[in-house]
KOLKEMI-687877 format. One record per atom (N, C-alpha, C): atom name; residue in three letters; x, y, z. Coordinates in Angstrom, 3 decimals, always signed. Example, Ala and Ser with C-alpha at 12.3 -4.5 7.8 and 13.67 -1.06 7.14 Angstrom:
<pts>
{site = N; code = ALA; u = +13.190; v = -5.690; w = +7.800}
{site = CA; code = ALA; u = +12.300; v = -4.500; w = +7.800}
{site = C; code = ALA; u = +13.200; v = -3.300; w = +7.800}
{site = N; code = SER; u = +12.850; v = -2.250; w = +7.080}
{site = CA; code = SER; u = +13.670; v = -1.060; w = +7.140}
{site = C; code = SER; u = +12.900; v = +0.030; w = +7.870}
</pts>
This chain:
<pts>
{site = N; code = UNK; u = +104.793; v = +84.723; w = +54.362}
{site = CA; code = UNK; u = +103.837; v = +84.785; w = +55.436}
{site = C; code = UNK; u = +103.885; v = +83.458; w = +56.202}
{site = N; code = UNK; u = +103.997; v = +83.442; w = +57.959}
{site = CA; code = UNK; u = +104.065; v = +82.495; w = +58.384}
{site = C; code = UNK; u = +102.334; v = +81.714; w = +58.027}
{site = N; code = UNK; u = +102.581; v = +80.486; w = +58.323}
{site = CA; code = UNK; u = +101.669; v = +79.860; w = +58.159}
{site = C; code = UNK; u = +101.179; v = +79.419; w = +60.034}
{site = N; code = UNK; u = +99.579; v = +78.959; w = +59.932}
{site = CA; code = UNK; u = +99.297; v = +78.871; w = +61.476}
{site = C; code = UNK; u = +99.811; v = +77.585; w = +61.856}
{site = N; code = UNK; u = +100.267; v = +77.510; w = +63.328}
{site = CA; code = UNK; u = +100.896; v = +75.693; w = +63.486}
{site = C; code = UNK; u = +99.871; v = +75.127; w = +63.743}
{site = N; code = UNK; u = +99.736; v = +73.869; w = +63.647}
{site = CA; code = UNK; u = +98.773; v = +72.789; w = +63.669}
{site = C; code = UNK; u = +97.979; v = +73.051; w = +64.885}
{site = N; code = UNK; u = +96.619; v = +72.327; w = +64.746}
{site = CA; code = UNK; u = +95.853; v = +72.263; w = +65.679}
{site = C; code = UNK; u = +96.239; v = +72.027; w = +67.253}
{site = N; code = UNK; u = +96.675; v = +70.800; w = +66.917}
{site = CA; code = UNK; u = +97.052; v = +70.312; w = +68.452}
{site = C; code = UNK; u = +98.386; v = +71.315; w = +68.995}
{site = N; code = UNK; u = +99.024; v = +71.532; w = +68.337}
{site = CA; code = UNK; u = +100.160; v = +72.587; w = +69.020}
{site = C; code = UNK; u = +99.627; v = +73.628; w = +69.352}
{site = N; code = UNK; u = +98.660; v = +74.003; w = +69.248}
{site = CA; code = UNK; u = +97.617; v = +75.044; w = +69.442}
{site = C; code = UNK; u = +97.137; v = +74.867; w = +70.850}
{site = N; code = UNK; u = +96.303; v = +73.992; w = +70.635}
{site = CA; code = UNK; u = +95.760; v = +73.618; w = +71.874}
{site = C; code = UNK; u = +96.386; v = +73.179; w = +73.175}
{site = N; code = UNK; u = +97.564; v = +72.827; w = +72.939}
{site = CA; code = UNK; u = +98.686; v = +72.461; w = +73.937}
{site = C; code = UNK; u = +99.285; v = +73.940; w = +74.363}
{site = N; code = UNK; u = +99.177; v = +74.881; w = +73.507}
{site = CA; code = UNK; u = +99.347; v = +76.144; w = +73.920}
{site = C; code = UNK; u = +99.047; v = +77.146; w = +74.601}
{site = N; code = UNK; u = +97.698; v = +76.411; w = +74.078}
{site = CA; code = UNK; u = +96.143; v = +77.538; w = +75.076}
{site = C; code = UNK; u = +96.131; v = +76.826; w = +76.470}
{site = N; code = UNK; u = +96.292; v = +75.310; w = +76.450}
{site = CA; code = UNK; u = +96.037; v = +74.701; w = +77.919}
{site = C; code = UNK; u = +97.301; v = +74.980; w = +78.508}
{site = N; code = UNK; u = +98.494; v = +75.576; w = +77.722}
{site = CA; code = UNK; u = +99.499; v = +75.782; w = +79.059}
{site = C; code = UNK; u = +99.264; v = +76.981; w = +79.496}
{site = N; code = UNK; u = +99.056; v = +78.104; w = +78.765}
{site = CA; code = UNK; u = +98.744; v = +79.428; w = +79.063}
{site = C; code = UNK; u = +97.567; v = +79.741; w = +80.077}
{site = N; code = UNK; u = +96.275; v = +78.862; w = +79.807}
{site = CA; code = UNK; u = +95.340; v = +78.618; w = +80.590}
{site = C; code = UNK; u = +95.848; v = +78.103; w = +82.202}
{site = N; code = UNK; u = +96.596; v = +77.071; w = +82.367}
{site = CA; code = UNK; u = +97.311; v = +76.464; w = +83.775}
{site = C; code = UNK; u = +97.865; v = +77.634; w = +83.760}
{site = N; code = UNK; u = +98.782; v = +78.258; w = +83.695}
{site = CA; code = UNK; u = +99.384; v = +79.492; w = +84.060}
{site = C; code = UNK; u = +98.471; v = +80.627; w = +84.411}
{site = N; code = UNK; u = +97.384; v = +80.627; w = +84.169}
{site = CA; code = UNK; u = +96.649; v = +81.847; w = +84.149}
{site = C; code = UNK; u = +95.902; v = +81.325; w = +85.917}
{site = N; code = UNK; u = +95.565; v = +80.404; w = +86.198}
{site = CA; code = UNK; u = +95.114; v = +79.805; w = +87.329}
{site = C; code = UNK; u = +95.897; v = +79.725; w = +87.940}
{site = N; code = UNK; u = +97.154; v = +79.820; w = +88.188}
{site = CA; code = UNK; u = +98.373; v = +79.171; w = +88.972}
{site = C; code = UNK; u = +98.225; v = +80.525; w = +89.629}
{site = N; code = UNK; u = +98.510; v = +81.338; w = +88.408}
{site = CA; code = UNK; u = +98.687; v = +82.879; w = +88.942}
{site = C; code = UNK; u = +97.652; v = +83.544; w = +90.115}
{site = N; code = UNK; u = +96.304; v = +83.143; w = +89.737}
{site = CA; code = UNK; u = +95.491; v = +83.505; w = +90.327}
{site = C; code = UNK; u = +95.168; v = +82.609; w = +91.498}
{site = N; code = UNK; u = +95.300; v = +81.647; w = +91.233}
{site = CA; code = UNK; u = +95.736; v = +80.791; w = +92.620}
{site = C; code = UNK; u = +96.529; v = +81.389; w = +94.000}
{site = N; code = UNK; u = +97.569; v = +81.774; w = +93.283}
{site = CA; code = UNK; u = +98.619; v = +82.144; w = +94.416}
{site = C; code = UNK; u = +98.741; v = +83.526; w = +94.922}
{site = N; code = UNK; u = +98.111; v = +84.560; w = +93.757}
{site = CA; code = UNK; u = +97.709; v = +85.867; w = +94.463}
{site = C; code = UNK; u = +96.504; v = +85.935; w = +95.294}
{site = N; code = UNK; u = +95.517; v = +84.524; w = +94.866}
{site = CA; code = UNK; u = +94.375; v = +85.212; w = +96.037}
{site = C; code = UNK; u = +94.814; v = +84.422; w = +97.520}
{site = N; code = UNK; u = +95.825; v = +83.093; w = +97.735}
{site = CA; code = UNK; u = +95.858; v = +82.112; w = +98.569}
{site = C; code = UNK; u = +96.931; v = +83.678; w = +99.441}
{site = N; code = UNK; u = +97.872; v = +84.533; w = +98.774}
{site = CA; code = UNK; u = +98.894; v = +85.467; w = +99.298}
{site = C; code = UNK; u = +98.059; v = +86.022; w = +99.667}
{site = N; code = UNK; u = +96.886; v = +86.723; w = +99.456}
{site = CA; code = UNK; u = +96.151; v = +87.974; w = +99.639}
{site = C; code = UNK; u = +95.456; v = +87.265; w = +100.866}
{site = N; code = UNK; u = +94.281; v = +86.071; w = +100.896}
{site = CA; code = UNK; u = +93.460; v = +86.111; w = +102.103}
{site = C; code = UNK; u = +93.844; v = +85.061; w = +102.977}
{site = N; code = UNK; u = +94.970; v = +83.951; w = +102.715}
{site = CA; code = UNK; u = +95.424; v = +83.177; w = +103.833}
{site = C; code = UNK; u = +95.595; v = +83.254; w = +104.871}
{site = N; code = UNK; u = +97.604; v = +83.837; w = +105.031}
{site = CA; code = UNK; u = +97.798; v = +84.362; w = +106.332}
{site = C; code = UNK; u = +97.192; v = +85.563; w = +106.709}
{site = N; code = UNK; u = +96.975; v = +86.554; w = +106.080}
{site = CA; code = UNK; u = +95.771; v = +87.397; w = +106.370}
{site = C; code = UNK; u = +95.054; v = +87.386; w = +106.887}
{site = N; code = UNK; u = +94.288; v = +86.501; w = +106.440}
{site = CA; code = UNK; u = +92.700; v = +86.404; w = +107.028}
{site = C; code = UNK; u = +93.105; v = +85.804; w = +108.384}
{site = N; code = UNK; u = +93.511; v = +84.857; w = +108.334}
{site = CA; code = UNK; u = +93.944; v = +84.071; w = +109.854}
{site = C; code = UNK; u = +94.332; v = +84.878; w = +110.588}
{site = N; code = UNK; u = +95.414; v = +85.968; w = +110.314}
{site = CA; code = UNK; u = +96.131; v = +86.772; w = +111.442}
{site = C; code = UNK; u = +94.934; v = +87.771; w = +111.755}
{site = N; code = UNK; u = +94.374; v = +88.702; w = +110.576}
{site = CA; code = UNK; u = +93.324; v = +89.213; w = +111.242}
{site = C; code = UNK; u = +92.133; v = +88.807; w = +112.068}
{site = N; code = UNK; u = +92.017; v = +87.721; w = +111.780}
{site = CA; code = UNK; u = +90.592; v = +86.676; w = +112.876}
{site = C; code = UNK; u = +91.388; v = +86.648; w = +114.349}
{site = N; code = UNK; u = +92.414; v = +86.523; w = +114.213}
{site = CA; code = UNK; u = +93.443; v = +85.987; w = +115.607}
{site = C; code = UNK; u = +93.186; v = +87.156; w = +115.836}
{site = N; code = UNK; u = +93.682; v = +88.431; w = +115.457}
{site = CA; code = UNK; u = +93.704; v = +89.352; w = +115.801}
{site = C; code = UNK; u = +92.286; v = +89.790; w = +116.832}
{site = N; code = UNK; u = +91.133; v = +90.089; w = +115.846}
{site = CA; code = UNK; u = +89.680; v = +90.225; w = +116.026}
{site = C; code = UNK; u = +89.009; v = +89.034; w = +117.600}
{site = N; code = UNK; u = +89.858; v = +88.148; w = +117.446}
{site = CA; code = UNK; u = +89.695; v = +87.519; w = +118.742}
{site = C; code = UNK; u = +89.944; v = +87.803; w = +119.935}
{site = N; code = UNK; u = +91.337; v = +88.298; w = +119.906}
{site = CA; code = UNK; u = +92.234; v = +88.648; w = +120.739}
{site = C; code = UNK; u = +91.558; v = +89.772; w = +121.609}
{site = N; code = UNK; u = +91.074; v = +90.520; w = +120.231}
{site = CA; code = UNK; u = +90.512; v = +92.634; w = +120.780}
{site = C; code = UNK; u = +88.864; v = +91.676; w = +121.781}
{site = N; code = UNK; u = +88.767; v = +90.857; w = +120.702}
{site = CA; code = UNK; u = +86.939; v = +90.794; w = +122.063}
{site = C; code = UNK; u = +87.259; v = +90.008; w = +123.187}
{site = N; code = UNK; u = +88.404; v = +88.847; w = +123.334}
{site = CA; code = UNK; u = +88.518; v = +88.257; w = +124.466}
{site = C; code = UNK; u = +88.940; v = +89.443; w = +125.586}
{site = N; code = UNK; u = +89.788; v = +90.502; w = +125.218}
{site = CA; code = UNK; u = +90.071; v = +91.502; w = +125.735}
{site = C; code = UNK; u = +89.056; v = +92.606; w = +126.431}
{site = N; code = UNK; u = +87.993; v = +92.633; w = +125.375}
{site = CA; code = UNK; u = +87.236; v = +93.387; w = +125.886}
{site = C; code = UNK; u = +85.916; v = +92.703; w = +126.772}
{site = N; code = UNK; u = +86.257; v = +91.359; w = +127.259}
{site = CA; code = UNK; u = +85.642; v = +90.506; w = +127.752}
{site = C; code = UNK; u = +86.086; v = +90.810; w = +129.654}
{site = N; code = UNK; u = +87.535; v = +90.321; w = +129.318}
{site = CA; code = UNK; u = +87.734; v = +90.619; w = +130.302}
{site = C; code = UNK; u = +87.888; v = +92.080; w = +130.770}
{site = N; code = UNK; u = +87.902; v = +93.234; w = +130.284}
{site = CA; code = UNK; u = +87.609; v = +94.758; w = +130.804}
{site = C; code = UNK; u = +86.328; v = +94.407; w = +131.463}
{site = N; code = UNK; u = +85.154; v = +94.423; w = +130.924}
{site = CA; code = UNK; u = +83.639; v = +94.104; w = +130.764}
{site = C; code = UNK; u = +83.799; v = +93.445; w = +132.572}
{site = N; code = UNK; u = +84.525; v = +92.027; w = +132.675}
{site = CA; code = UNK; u = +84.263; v = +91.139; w = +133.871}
{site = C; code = UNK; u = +84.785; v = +92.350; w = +134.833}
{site = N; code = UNK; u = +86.182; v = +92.858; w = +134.657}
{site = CA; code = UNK; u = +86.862; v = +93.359; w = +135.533}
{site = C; code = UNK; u = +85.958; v = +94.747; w = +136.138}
{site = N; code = UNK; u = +85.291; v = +95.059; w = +135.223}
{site = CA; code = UNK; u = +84.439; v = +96.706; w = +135.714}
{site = C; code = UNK; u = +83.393; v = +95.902; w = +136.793}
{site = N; code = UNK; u = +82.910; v = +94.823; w = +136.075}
{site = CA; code = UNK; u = +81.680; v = +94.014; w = +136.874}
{site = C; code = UNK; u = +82.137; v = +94.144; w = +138.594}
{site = N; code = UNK; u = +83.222; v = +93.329; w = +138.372}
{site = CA; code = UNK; u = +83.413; v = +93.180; w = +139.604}
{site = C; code = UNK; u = +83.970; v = +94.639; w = +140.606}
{site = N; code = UNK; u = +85.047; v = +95.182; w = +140.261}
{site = CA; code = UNK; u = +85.007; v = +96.629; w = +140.918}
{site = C; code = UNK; u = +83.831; v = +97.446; w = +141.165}
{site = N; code = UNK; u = +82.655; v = +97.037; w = +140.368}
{site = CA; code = UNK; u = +81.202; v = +97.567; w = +140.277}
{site = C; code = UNK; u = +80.759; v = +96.979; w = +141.702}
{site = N; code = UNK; u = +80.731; v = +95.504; w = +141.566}
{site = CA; code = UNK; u = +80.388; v = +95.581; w = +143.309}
{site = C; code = UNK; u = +81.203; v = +95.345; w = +144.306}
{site = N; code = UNK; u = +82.270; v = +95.004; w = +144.453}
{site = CA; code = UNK; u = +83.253; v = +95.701; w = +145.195}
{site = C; code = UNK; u = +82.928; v = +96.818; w = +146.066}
{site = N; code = UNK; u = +82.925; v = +98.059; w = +144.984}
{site = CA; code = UNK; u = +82.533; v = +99.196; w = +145.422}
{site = C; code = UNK; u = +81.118; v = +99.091; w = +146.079}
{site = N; code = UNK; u = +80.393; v = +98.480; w = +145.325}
{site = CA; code = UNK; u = +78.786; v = +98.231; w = +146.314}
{site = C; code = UNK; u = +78.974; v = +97.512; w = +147.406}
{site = N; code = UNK; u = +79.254; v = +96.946; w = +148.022}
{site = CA; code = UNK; u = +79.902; v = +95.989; w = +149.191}
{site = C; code = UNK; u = +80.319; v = +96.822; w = +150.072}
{site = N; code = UNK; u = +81.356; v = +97.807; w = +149.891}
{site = CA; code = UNK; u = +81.822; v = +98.572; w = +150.650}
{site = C; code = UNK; u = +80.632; v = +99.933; w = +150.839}
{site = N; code = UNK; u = +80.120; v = +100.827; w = +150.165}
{site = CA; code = UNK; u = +79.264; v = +101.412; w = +150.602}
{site = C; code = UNK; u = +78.584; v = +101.287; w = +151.011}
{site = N; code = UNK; u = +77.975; v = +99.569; w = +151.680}
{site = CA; code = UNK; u = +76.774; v = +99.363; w = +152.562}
{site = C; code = UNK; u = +76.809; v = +99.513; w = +153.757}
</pts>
């Protein structure tokens, strides 16, 4: 029957497994909401600056058109 290895080889074991366990999770959540998140905000910007200017552009054809029917 093996016997258990010493304490400290132990513990040098658990703290590497432990760093590995964070690394991992580190880098799947930094993959998951980084460029993500950024591209979708850019994105989400993009759609309301857009619908900013629709919004101005109706404004103004709005009186345009009132201008001319007077």
């Amino acid at each position: 029957m093996a016997g258990r290895p010493p304490q400290g080889i132990q513990m040098l074991g658990s703290l590497l497994v432990a760093v590995a366990i964070v690394a991992a999770a580190i880098a799947i959540v930094t993959a998951h909401f980084g460029p993500t998140s950024s591209a979708e905000l850019d994105a989400r910007e993009e759609r309301l600056e857009q619908r900013e200017e629709n919004i101005e552009e109706r404004q103004e054809l709005e009186e345009e058109r009132r201008e001319r029917d007077r």
